[in-house]
Structure formats: C-alpha cells, structure tokens
NUGUPA-891698 format. One record per residue (C-alpha): z, y, x; residue in three letters. Coordinates in Angstrom, 3 decimals. Each point is the difference from the previous one (the first is absolute). Example, Ala and Ser with C-alpha at 12.3 -4.5 7.8 and 13.67 -1.06 7.14 Angstrom:
2
ATOM         zz         yy         xx   resn
ATOM      7.800     -4.500     12.300    Ala
ATOM     -0.660      3.440      1.370    Ser
END
This chain:
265
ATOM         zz         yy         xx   resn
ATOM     52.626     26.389     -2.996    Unk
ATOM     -2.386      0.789     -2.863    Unk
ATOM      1.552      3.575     -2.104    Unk
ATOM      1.828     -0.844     -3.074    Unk
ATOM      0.463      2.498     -2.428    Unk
ATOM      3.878      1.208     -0.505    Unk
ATOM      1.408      2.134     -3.018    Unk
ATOM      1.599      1.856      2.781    Unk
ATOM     -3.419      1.530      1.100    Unk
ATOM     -0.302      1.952     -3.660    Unk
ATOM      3.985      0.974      0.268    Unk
ATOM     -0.089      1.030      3.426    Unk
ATOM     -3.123      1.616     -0.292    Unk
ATOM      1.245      2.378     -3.026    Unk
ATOM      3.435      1.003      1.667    Unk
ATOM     -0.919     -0.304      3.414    Unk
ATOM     -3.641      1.442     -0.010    Unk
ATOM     -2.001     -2.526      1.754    Unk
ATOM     -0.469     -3.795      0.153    Unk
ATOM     -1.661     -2.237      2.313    Unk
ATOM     -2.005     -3.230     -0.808    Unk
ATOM      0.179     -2.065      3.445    Unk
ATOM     -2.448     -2.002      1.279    Unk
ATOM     -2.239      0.496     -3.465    Unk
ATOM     -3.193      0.308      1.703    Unk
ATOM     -1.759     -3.446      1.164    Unk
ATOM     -0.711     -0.620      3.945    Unk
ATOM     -3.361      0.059     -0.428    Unk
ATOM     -0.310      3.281     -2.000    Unk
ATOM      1.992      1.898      2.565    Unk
ATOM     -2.555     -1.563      2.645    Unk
ATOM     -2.779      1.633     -2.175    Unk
ATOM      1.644      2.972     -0.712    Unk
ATOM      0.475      0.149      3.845    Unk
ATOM     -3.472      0.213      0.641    Unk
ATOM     -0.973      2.418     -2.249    Unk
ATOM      2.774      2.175      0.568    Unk
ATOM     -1.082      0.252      4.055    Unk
ATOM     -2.920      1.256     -1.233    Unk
ATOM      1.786      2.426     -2.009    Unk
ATOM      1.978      1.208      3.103    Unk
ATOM     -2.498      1.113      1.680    Unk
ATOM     -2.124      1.697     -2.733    Unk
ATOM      3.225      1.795     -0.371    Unk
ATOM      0.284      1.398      3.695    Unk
ATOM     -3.708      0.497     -0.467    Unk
ATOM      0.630      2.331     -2.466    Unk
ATOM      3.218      1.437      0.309    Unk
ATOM      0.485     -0.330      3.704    Unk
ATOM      2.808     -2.129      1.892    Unk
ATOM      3.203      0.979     -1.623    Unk
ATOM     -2.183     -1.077     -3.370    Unk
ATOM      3.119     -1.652     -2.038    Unk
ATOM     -2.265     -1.488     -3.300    Unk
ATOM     -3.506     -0.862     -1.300    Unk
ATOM      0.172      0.692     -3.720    Unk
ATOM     -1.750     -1.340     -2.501    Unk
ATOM     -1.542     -2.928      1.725    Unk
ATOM     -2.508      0.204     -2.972    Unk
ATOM     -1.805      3.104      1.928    Unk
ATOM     -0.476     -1.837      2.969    Unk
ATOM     -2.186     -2.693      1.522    Unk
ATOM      1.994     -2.564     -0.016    Unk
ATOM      0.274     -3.614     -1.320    Unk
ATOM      1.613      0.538     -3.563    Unk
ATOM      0.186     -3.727     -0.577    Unk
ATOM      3.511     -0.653      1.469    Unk
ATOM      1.692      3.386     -1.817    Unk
ATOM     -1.818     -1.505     -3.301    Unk
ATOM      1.935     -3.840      0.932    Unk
ATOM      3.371      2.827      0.771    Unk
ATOM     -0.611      1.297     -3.348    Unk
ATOM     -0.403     -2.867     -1.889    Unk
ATOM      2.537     -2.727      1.332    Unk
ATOM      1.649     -1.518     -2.698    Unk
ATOM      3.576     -0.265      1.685    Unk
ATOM      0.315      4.151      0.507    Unk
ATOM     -1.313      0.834     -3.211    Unk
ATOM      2.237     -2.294     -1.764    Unk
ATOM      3.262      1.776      1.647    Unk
ATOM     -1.373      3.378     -0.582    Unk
ATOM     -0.568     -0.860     -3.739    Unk
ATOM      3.772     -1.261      0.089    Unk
ATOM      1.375      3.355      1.737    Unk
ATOM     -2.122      2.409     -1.181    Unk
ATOM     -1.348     -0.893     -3.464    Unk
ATOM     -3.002     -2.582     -1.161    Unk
ATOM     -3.041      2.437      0.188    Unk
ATOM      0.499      1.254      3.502    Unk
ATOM     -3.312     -0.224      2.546    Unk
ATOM      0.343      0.516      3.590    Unk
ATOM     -2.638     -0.180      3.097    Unk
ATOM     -2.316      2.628     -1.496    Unk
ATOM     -2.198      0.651      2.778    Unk
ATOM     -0.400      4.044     -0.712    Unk
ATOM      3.706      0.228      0.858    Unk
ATOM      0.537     -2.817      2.617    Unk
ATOM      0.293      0.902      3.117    Unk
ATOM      0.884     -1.535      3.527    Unk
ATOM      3.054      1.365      1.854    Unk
ATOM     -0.385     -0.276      4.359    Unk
ATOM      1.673      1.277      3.237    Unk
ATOM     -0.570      3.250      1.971    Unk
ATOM     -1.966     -1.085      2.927    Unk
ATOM      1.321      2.746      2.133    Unk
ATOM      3.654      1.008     -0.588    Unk
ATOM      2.801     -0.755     -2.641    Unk
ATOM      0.622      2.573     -2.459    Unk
ATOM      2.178      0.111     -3.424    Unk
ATOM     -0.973      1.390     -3.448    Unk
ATOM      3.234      1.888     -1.334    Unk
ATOM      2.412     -1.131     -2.615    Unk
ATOM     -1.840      0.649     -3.635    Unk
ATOM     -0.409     -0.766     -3.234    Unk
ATOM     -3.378     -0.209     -1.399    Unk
ATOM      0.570      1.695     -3.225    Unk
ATOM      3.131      1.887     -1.426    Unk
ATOM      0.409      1.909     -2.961    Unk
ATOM     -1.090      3.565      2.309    Unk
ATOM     -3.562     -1.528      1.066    Unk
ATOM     -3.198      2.023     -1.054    Unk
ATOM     -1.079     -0.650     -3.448    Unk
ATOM      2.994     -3.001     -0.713    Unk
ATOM      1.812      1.079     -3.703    Unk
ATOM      3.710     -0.094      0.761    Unk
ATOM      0.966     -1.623     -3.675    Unk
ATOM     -3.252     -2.457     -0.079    Unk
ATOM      1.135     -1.007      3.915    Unk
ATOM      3.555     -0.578     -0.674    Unk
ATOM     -0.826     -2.375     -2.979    Unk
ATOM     -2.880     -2.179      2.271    Unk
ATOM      2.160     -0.027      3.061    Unk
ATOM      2.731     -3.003     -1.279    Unk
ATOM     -3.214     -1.860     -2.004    Unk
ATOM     -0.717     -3.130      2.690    Unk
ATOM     -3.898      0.226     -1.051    Unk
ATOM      0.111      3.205      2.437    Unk
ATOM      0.135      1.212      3.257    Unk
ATOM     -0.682     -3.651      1.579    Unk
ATOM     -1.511      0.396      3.713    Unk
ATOM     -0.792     -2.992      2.279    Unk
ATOM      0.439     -1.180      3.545    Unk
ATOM     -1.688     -3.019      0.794    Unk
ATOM      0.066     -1.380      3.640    Unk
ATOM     -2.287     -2.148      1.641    Unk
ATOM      2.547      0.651      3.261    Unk
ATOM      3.538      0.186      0.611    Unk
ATOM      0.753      3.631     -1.804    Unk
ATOM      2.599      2.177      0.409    Unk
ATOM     -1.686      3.716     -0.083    Unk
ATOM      1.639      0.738     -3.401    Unk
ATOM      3.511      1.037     -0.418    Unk
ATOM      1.466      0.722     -3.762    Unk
ATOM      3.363      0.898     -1.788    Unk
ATOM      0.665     -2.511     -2.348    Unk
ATOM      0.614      1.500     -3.596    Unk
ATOM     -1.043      3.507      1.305    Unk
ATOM     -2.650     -0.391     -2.938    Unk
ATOM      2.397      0.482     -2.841    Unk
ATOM      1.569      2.880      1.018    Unk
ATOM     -0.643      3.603      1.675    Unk
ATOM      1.189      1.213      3.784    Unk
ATOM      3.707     -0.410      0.913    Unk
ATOM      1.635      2.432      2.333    Unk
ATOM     -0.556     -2.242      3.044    Unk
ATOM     -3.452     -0.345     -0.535    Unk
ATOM     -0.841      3.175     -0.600    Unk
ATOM      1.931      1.243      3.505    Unk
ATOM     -2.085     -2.888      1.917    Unk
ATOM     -3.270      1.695     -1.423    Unk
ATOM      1.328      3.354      0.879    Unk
ATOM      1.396     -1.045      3.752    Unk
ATOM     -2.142     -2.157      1.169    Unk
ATOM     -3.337      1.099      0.932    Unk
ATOM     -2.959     -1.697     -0.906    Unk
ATOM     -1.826     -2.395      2.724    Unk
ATOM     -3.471     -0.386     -2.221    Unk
ATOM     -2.604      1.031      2.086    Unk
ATOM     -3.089     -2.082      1.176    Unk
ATOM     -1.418      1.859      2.672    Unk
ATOM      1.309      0.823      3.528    Unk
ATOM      3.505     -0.731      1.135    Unk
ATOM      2.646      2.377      0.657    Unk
ATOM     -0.885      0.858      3.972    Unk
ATOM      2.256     -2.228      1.984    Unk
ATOM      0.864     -2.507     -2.808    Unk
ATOM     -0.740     -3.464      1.180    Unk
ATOM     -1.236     -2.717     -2.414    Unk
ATOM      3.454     -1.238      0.067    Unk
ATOM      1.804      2.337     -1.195    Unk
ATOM     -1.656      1.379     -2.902    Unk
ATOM      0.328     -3.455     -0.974    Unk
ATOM      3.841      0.392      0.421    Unk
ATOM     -0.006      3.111     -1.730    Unk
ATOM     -2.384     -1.135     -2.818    Unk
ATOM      2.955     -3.033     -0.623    Unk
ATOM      2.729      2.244      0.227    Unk
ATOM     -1.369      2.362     -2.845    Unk
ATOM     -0.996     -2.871     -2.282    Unk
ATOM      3.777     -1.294      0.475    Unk
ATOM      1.584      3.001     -0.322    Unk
ATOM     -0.995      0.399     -3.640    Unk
ATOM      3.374     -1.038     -2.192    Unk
ATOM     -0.262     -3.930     -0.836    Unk
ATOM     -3.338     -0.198      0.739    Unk
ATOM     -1.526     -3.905      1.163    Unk
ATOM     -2.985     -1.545      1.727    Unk
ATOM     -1.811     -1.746     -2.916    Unk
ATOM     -1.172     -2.413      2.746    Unk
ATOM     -3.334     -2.047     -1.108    Unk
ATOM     -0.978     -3.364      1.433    Unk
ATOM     -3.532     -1.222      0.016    Unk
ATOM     -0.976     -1.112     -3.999    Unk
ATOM      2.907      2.712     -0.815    Unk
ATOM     -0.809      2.215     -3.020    Unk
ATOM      2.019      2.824     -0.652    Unk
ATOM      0.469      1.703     -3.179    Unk
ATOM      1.872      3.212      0.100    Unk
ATOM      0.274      3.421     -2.335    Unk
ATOM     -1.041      2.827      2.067    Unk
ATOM      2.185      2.284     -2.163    Unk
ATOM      2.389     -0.894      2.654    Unk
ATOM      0.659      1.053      3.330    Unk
ATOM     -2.318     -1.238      2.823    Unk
ATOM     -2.170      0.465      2.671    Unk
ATOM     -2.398     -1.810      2.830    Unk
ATOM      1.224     -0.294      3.534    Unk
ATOM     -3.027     -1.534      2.208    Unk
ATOM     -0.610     -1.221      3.286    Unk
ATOM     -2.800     -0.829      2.184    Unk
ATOM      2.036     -2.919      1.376    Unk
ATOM      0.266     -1.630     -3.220    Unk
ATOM     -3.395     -1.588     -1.595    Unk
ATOM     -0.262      1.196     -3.375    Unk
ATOM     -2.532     -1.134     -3.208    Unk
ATOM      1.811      0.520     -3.061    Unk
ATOM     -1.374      0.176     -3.780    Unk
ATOM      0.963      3.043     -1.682    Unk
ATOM     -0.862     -0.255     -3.368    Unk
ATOM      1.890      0.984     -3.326    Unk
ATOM      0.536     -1.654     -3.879    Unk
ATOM     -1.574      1.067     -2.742    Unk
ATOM      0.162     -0.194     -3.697    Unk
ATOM     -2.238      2.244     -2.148    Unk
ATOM      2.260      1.997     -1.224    Unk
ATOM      1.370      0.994      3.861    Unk
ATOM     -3.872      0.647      0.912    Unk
ATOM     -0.107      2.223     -2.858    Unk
ATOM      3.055      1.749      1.073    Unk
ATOM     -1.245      0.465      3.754    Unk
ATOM     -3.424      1.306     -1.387    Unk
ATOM      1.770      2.759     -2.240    Unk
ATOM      1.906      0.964      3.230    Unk
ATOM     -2.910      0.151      1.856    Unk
ATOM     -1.954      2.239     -2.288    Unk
ATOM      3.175      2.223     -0.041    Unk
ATOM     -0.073      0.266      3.833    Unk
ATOM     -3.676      0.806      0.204    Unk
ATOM      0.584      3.049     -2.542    Unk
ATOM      2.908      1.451      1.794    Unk
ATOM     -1.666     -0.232      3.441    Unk
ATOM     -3.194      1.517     -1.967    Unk
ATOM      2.596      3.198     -1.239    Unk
ATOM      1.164      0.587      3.263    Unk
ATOM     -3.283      0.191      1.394    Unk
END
C-alpha cells in the first residue's frame, strides 16, 4: 500500500518523540540502495573491523552516490518532512549520511542514552532548554532497507528530564556496549538474551520496529540505544534534518566543544 501522509505523524511525533513513514521508499530504490549499501558493509569491517556497527558519511567513501542523491530527493519524503518539521527542511546530506549494519561476529548493545542533555560539553543550559521543544531540532533518522528492529526508544522521554526509574535502571544495570571479545564462556546466545533483557528492562521503553521502505524519524533528546545482532541482516540510513538555523546551532556547539577539549589539554 503506497504511504499516505496522516496528521497523526506531526502529533505523535511532538508528544511521542518519533514517527514512522511506512513503506515511503519505492521498491526499486531500496534495491539500489541495497547494492550500494553491501558495498558499504564491507568498507566498514574493512576499516573498523567485524563488530564495525556504521559507515558514516557515505560522501567520504567510494561508493555509488547516485541512489542516496534519488533518497534525498524523492518527492513523497520530503513532502512529509516539510509537513512535520517545517517547509525549509533538507535531508540526505551526504557529509552526515551514513549506513547502519550488523556485527559480523557477536551481538552486542549500546547503553541507554541520550545524545545531548542540558550537562553535555559546551551545550548552554538556557539556549538548550528553549531549542529542545522547537520541532525544527533534534530530528535523527532511521531508514531501513531490511526488516529493523535494533533501536529501542521511550516515547516522550524528549520533553522531559530522568524519572526515578530511569535513573535506577542506569545505575543497576550494567552496561553490555562493548565490541570486542565476549565475556569468556558467554555463548552467542546468550549475550543476545542478555542484550534483550537490558533494552526491555528500561521503564516503557518499545522496539521502534522498521520494515523495508520504513523511515524513522525520532528526537534523540530521548532515551535510546542500538541492540545488534549478527543474525539479523542490517543496512539502515542514518541520516538527520536540517534547517539552517539547526546547522548553525550544531556548528556553534561544535566550536564550543573543540575549545573546551583545547583547555583541558
């Protein structure tokens, strides 16, 4: 069934933090975007090694840039972005978009995290707290080219700080992001059970489960993480949304970064 734009895709993404536009992306673009991105798999174990989760941006790399150009300008997406987000957003820029895949070796789990708070290095606490509720912000992308479900979120943890509960799951439960060797005597198997069981231990948390043609939006203000497997077959377009005014914002941040790493140097 071809996607058909809902108002509920704006409210839902406001309140609830994320949205997803199913089945936006055309059969034969995922086919394209197939093929480059098994290209992009294996520069990315060529690079990073094995347990290599990303390739990011796919502008850096040899690689067919046609279909991510098609990705980036199909009418249909950028007409429901414009409609949640606001008229002069861009997406697909190719020195940010990058291609998501699976361990080849052995599952592991990021941890529960928001990508910026209030705390993070060189964020102002008043300028962050007026951005964070402004829907031209903070907009992150998952778009699968397989069945998806790697990312887990708490829906409307973006409008609000830590409760109690989450902050005693982050304090109890210990961390299973590692990408190296397992644990000695830990099959396959069950640091896949244990990588599930953390992600659903997290209060309220849900699979934002992505279908081929699925695109994702979701604010990563919010509580989420990555839980990967070398069972599953992953190629998955992680890109963000842009407006001028939010690349201006990120650039200002970055500059602040840079000097406080520079101080404490």
């Amino acid at each position: 069934m071809p996607f058909k734009f809902c108002e509920s895709h704006a409210a839902d993404y406001m309140t609830q933090g994320y949205t997803i536009f199913r089945a936006i992306i055309p059969s034969s673009l995922i086919k394209d975007l197939r093929q480059v991105a098994e290209k992009g798999r294996q520069l990315a174990r060529a690079e990073r090694g094995p347990q290599a989760q990303r390739l990011q941006p796919v502008g850096n790399f040899n690689l067919d840039q046609r279909p991510f150009k098609a990705y980036a300008e199909l009418p249909e997406l950028r007409d429901a972005l414009q409609k949640v987000i606001a008229p002069n957003v861009w997406h697909g820029d190719l020195d940010m978009l990058g291609i998501l895949v699976e361990p080849a070796d052995a599952p592991w789990c990021t941890s529960w995290h928001r990508d910026i708070t209030a705390t993070s290095p060189g964020v102002d606490p008043e300028e962050f707290e007026y951005v964070r509720g402004k829907r031209t912000y903070f907009n992150q992308v998952n778009c699968a080219l397989y069945d998806d479900t790697s990312t887990w979120y708490v829906p409307g943890s973006h409008l609000r700080e830590d409760t109690l509960s989450e902050r005693e799951h982050i304090e109890k439960c210990p961390t299973l992001e590692w990408q190296g060797t397992p644990e000695p005597g830990v099959s396959d198997e069950e640091q896949e059970v244990r990588c599930l069981e953390y992600c659903r231990a997290m209060p309220r948390a849900i699979c934002l489960h992505l279908g081929p043609g699925d695109f994702g939006l979701y604010r990563p203000l919010g509580w989420h993480l990555g839980n990967y497997s070398p069972n599953r077959i992953r190629a998955t377009l992680h890109d963000a949304v842009w407006t001028p005014e939010v690349k201006a914002w990120y650039g200002r941040w970055s500059e602040r970064r840079q000097e406080i790493a520079a101080a404490d140097n």
